[in-house]
C-alpha positions in Angstrom: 13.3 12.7 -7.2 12.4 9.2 -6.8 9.3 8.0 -4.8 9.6 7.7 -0.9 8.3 4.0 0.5 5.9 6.3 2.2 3.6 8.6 0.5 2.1 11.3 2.3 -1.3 12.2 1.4 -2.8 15.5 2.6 -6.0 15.8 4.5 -8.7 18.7 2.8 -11.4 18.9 3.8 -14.5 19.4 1.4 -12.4 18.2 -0.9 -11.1 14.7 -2.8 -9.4 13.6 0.7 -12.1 14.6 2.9 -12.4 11.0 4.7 -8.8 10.3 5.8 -6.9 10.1 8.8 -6.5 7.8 12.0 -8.3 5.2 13.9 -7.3 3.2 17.1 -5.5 0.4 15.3 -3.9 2.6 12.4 -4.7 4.7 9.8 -7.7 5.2 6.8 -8.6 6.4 3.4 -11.9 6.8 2.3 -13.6 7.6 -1.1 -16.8 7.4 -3.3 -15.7 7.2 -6.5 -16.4 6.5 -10.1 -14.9 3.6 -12.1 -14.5 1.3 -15.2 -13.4 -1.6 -15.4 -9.4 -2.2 -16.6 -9.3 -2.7 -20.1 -12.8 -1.2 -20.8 -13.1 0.9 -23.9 -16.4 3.3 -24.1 -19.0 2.2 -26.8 -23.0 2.2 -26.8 -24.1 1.3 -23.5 -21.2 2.8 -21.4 -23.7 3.8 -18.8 -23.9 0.2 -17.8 -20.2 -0.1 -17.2 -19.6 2.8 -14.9 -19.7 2.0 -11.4 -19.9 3.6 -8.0 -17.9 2.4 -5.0 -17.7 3.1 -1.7 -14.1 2.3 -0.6 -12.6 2.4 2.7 -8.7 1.0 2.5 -6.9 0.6 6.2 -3.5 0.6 7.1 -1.3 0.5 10.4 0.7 3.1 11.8 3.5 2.6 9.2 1.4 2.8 6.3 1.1 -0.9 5.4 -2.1 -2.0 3.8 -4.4 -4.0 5.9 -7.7 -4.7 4.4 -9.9 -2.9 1.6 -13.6 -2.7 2.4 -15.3 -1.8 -1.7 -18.6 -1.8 -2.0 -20.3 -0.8 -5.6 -23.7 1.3 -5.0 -24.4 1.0 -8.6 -24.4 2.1 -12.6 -24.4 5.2 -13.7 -27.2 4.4 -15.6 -28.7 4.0 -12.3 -27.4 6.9 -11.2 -29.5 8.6 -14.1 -33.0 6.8 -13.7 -33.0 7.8 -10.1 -30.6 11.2 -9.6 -32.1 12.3 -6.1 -32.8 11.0 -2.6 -32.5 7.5 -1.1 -33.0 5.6 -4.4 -30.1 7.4 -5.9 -26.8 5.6 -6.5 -24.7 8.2 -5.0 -26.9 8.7 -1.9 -26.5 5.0 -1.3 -22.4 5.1 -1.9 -22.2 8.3 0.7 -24.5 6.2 2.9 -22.3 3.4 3.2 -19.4 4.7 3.4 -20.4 6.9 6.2 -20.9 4.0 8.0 -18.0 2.6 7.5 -16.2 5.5 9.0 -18.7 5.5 11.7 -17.2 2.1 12.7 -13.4 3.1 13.1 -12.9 3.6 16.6 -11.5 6.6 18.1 -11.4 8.1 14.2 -10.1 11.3 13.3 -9.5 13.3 10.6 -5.7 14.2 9.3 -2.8 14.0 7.2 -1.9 10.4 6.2 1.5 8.3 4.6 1.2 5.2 3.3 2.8 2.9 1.2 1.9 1.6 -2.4 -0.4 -1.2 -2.7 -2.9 -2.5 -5.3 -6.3 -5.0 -5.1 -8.4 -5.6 -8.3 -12.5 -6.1 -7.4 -14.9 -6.4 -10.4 -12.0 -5.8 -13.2 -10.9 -2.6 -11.2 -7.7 -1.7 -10.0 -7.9 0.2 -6.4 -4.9 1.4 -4.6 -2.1 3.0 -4.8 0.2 2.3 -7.5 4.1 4.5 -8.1 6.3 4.4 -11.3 8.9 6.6 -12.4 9.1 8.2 -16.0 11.3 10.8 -17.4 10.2 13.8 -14.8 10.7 11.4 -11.9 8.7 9.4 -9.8 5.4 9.4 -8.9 2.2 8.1 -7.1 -1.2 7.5 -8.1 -4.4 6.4 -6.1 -6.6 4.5 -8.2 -9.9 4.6 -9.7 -9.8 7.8 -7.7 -6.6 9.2 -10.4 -5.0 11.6 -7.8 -1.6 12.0 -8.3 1.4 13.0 -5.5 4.9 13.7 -7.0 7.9 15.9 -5.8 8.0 18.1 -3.6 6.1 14.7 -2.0 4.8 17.1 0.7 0.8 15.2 0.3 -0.9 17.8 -2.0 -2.0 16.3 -5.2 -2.6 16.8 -8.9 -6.0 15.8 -10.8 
């Protein structure tokens, strides 16, 4: 089956899609996630390399990308030095991107479609990217790696 113009995305909460849904002036997606940089192949000192973003990507009603709010919190190595409370890399992702979603008006949380789109920051690809191989199409939301495929209904794969 090849890959609708718009991908639905399934809201679940406590889960991977926990902050998405619709503001006043469109719809959001929301993450803290891990990434490398493209190209980056793991050696000594990876630690360094890892980085934590928060990310907050907004679209209008149709699902067209309007702006990408990413934000890195820190290393991994960081992350490691300081694992708990306010000093900790992760704390300070969820932080921000808390606020972030705190400043969407009229914000609720619900299924989502939107159509592909891709922005690089610090070497890393965010967004959401389609292709099609020999099983049919597909979607992926990057650095996140969730994948959506046929029956397109907004679940995804891991």
């Amino acid at each position: 089956m090849a890959v609708p113009q718009v991908i639905p995305i399934a809201y679940e909460p406590k889960n991977r899609t926990e902050s998405i849904g619709r503001y006043a002036d469109g719809q959001f997606l929301g993450s803290v996630t891990y990434a490398f940089p493209q190209g980056f192949r793991p050696d000594d000192g990876w630690e360094e390399h890892k980085r934590l973003y928060a990310v907050l990507h907004t679209f209008d009603t149709e699902g067209r990308h309007r702006d990408s709010e990413i934000w890195c919190a820190g290393t991994w190595a960081e992350q490691q030095r300081h694992p708990d409370g306010e000093d900790s890399v992760l704390f300070r992702a969820r932080a921000h991107l808390g606020k972030l979603l705190r400043s969407l008006p009229r914000r609720s949380y619900t299924d989502i479609a939107i159509r592909p789109f891709r922005r690089t920051v610090d070497g890393v690809l965010f967004g959401l990217v389609t292709g099609e191989d020999a099983e049919g199409g597909w979607a992926e939301l990057h650095p996140d790696r969730l994948g959506f495929g046929d029956p397109w209904d907004g679940t995804y794969d891991t």
